[in-house]
C-alpha positions as CSV (number, residue, x, y, z in Angstrom):
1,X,-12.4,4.8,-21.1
2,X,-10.7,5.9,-24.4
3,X,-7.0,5.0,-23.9
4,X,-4.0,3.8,-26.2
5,X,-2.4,2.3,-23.2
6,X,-1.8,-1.4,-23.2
7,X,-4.7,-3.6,-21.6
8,X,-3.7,-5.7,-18.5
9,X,-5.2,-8.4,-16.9
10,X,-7.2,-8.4,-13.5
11,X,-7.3,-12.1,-11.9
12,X,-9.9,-13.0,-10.2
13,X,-10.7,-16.6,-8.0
14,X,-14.4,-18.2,-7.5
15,X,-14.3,-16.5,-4.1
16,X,-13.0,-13.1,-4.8
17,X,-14.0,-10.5,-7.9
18,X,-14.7,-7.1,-8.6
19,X,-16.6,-6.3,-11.8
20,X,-16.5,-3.4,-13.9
21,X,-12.7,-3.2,-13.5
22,X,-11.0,-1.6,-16.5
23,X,-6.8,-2.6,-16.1
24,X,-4.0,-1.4,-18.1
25,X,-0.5,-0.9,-18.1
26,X,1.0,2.9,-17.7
27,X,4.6,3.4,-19.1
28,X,7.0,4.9,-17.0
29,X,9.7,5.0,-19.2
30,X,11.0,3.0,-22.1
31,X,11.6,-0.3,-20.4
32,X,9.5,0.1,-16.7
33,X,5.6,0.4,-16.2
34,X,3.5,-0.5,-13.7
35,X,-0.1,-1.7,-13.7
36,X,-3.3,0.9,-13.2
37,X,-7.2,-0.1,-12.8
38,X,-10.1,2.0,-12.1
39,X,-13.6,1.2,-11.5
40,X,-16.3,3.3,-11.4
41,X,-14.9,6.2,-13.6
42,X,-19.0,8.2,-13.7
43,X,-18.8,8.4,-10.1
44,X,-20.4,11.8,-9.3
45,X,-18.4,11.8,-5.4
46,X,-14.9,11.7,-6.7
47,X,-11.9,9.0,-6.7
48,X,-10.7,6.8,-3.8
49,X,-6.7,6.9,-4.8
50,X,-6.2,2.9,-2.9
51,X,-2.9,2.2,-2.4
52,X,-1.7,-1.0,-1.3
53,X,1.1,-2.1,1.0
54,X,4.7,-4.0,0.6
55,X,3.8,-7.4,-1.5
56,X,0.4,-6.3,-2.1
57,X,-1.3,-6.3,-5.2
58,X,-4.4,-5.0,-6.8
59,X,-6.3,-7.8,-6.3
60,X,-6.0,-8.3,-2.3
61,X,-8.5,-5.2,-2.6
62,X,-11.3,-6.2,-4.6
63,X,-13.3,-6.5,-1.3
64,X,-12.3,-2.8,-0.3
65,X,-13.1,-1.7,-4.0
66,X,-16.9,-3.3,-4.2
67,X,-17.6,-1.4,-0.8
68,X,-16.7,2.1,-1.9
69,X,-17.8,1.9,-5.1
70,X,-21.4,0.6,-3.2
71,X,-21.2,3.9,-1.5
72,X,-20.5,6.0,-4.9
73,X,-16.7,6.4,-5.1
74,X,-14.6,5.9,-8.5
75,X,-11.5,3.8,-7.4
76,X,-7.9,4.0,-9.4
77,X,-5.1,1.7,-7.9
78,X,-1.5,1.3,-9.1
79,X,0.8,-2.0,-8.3
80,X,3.7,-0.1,-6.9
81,X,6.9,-0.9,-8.6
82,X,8.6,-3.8,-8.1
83,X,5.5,-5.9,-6.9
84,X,1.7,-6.8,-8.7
85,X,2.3,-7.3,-12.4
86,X,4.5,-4.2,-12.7
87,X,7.8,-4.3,-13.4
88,X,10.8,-5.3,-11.0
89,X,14.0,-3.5,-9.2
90,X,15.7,-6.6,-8.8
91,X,16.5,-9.8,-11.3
92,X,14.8,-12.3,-8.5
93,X,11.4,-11.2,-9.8
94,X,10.0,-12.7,-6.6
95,X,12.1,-10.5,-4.2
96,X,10.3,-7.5,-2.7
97,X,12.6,-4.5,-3.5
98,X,13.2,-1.2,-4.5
99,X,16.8,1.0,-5.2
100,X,15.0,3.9,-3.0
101,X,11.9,5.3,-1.9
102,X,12.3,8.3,-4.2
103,X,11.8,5.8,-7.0
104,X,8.5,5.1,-5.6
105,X,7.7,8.9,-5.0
106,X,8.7,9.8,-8.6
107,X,6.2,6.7,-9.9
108,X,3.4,7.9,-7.8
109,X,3.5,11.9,-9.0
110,X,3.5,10.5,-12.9
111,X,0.6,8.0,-12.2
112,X,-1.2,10.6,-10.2
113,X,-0.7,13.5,-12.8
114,X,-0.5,11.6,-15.8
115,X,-3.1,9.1,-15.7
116,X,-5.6,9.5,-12.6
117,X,-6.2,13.2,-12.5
118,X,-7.2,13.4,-16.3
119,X,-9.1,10.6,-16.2
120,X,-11.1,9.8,-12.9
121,X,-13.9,12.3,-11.5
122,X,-12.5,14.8,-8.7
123,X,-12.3,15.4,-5.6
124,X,-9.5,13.4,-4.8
125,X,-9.3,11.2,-1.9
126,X,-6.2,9.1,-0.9
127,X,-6.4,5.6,1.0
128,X,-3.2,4.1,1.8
129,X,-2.3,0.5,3.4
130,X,1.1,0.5,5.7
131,X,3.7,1.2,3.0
132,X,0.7,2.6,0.9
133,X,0.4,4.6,3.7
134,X,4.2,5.5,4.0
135,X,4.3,6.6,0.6
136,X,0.7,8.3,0.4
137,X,1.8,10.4,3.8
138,X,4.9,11.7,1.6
139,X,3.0,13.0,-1.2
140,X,0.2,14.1,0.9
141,X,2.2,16.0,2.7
142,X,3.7,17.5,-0.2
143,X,2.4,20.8,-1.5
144,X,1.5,19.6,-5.1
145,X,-1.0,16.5,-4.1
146,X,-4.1,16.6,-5.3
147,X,-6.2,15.1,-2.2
148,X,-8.9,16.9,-0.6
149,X,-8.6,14.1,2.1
150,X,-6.4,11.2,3.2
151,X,-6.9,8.2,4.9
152,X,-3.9,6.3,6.3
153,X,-4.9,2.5,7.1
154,X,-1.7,1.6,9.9
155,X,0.4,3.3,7.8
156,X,4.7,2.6,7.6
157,X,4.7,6.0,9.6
158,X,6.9,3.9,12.2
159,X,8.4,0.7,11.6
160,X,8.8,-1.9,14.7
161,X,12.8,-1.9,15.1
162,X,15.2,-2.2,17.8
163,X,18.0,-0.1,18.6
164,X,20.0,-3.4,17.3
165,X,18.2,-4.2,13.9
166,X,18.9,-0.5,13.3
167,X,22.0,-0.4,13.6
168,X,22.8,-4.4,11.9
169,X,20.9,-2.5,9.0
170,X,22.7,0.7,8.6
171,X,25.8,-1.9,8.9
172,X,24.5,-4.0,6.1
173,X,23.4,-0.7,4.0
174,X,27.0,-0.2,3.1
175,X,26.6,-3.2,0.7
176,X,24.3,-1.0,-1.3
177,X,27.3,1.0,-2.2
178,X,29.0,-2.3,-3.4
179,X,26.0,-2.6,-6.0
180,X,24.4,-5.3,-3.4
181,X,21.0,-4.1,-2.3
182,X,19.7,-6.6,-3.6
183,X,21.2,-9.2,-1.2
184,X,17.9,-10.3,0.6
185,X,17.9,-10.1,4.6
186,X,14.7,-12.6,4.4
187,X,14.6,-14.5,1.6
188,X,11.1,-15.0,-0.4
189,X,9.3,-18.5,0.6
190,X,9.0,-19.8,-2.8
191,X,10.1,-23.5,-4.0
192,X,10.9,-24.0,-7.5
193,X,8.7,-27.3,-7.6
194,X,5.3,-25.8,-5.4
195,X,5.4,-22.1,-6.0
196,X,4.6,-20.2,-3.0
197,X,4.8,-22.2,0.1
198,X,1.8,-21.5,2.3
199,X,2.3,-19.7,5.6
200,X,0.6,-20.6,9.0
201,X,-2.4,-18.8,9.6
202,X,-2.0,-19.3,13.9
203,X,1.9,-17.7,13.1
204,X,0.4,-15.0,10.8
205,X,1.2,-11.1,12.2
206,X,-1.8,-9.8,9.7
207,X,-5.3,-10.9,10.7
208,X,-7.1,-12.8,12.8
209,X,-9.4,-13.4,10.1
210,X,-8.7,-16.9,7.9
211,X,-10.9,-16.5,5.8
212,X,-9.6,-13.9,4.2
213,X,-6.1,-15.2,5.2
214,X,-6.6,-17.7,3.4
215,X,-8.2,-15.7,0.3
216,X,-4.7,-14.1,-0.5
217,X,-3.0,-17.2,-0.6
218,X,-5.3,-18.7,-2.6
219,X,-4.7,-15.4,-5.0
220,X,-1.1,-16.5,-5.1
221,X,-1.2,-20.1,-5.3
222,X,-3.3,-19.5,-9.0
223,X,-1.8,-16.6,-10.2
224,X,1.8,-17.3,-8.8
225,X,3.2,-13.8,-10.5
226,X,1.6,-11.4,-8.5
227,X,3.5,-12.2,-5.5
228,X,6.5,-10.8,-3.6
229,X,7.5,-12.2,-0.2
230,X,10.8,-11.7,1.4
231,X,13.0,-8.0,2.0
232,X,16.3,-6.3,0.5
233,X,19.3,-4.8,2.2
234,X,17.8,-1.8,-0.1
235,X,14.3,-1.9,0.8
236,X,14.7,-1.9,4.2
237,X,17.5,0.5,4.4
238,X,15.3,3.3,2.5
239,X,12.1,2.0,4.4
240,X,14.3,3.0,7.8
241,X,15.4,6.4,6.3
242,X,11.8,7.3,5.4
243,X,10.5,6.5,9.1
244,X,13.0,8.6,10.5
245,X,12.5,11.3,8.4
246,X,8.9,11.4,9.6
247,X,10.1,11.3,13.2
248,X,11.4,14.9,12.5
249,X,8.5,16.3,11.2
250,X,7.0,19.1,12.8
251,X,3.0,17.3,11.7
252,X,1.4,20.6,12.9
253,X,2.3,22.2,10.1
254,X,3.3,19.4,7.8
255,X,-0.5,18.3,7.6
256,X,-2.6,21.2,6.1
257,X,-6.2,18.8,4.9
258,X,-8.4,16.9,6.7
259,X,-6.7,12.9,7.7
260,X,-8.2,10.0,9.2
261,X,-5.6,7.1,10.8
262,X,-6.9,4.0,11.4
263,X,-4.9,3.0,13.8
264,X,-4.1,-0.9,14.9
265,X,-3.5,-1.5,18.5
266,X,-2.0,-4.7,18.0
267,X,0.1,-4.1,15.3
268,X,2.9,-5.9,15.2
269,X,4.8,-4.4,12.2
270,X,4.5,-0.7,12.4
271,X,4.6,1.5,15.6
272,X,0.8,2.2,16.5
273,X,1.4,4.4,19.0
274,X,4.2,6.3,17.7
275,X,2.2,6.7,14.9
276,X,-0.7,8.1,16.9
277,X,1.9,10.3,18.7
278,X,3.2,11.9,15.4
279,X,0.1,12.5,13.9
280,X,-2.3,14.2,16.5
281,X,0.4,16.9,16.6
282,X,-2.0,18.3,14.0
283,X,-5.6,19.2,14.8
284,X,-6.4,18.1,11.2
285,X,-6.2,14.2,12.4
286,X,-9.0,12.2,13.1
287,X,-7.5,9.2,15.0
288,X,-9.8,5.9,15.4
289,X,-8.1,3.3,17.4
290,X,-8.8,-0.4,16.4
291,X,-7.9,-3.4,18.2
292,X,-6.9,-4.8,15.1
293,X,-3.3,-6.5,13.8
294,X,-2.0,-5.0,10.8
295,X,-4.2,-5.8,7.9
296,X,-7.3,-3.7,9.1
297,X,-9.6,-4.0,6.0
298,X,-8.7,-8.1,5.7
299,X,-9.7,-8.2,9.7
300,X,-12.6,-9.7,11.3
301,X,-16.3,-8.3,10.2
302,X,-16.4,-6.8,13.7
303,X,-13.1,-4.6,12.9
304,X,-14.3,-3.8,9.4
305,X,-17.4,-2.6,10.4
306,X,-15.9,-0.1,12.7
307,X,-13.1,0.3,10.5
308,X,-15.8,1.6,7.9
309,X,-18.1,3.6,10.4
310,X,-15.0,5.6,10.9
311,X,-14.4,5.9,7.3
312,X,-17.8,7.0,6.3
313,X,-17.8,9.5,8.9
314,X,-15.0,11.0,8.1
315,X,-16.3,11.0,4.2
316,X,-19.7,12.9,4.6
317,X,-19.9,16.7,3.1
């Protein structure tokens, strides 16, 4: 690919690479960008638009990458901002935040217009991972995305939160207007001495999987930049307002192309089955049902497998 952009890096461990990967850095303005790879870019099927979820980074995905490019598919990817190697909302770089989900919204459109649809083969397909998801639903819904499909991996429709957490954070959201959203609710598990501390895999809400558990951490633990752990006042306070706002959709008509949830029945972070309820308003959705935690595509072979039976069904002409 013919580009002036900036080349980036794309780390890679003895168990986990994709090759082929081209990686740069897309300006968003004069002091922000955020970091772009593609794969792929003769693909005569079109462009997988993979989009990650809160913490995540390209990398976590080379696994999901190498299996659609097997089956033809270009694949772009952005680190969303504030997370990956692109650039931070907050001065603790290791913080996961963002001033507003807008920000995010705003970031995808110029990406998307900008950078992916002049340079990756069309038709356009979007994959989106829990806040992936979120934020992929938003502009898929919108009337100037450019997808032919979507496919929503347990998407942030919903978040898991009680009528008292709701309220603590709309309580707490008040110090965003006191210029502290940044004040963290859950701080990030980093020690200044041993980088990222490792997190039990037995207390883990993601996968039942540890190998691939374990292949993220190892990510961090070498390439300690990538990560973000921890939440904002902010992020959560916009991440509450965006869920609710999809509560009042009317999805029959909000959804107007063809999407596939894949849907975890043992999610413990995002509402499955509100998230099944909201979305089979339309008769566009295709709804597969997983008994699956969060992190479908890092799950068990078993749950992949039907995880990508469902995908490539939902793919063919």
């Amino acid at each position: 690919m013919k580009t002036k952009l900036p080349k980036a890096p794309l780390y890679e461990t003895d168990n986990l690479s994709c090759s082929g990967g081209e990686c740069y850095f897309f300006p968003l303005n004069k002091k922000d960008r955020v970091r772009i790879a593609f794969w792929n870019l003769d693909s005569e099927k079109g462009t997988i638009i993979l989009q990650s979820g809160r913490t995540e980074f390209i990398e976590k995905y080379y696994e999901v990458i190498s299996e659609f490019i097997k089956r033809g598919y270009a694949v772009a990817m952005m680190d969303w901002r504030g997370q990956g190697l692109s650039s931070r909302k907050s001065n603790n770089k290791r913080i996961g935040h963002i001033d507003k989900f807008e920000t995010y919204d705003k970031d995808l459109v110029k990406v998307v217009d900008e950078c992916f649809r002049p340079i990756c083969p069309g038709p356009f397909i979007g994959f989106g991972h829990s806040m992936g998801g979120c934020l992929l639903t938003s502009y898929f819904i919108a009337p100037e995305n450019i997808f032919s499909k979507c496919i929503l991996c347990a998407p942030m429709i919903s978040v898991r939160a009680n009528a008292v957490s709701r309220r603590l954070v709309s309580l707490l959201g008040i110090l965003e207007n006191f210029g502290l959203g940044t004040f963290p609710i859950q701080k990030p598990s980093w020690h200044q001495d041993l980088g990222w501390l490792e997190e039990s895999f037995l207390e883990n809400a993601l996968t039942t999987d540890e190998e691939r558990f374990n292949r993220t951490f190892k990510l961090l633990s070498q390439f300690p930049e990538l990560g973000v752990r921890g939440i904002t006042v902010g992020w959560l306070k916009h991440a509450l307002q965006r869920t609710n706002y999809f509560k009042s959709l009317d999805w029959s008509s909000a959804i107007k192309k063809p999407l596939l949830l894949l849907d975890a029945t043992n999610d413990k972070l995002v509402n499955s089955s509100l998230n099944v309820k909201l979305l089979s308003q339309s008769k566009l959705t295709t709804i597969v049902s997983l008994e699956s935690e969060h992190e479908i595509m890092m799950e068990r072979d078993d749950i992949r497998k039907r995880a990508w039976d469902a995908i490539d069904e939902f793919l063919s002409p």
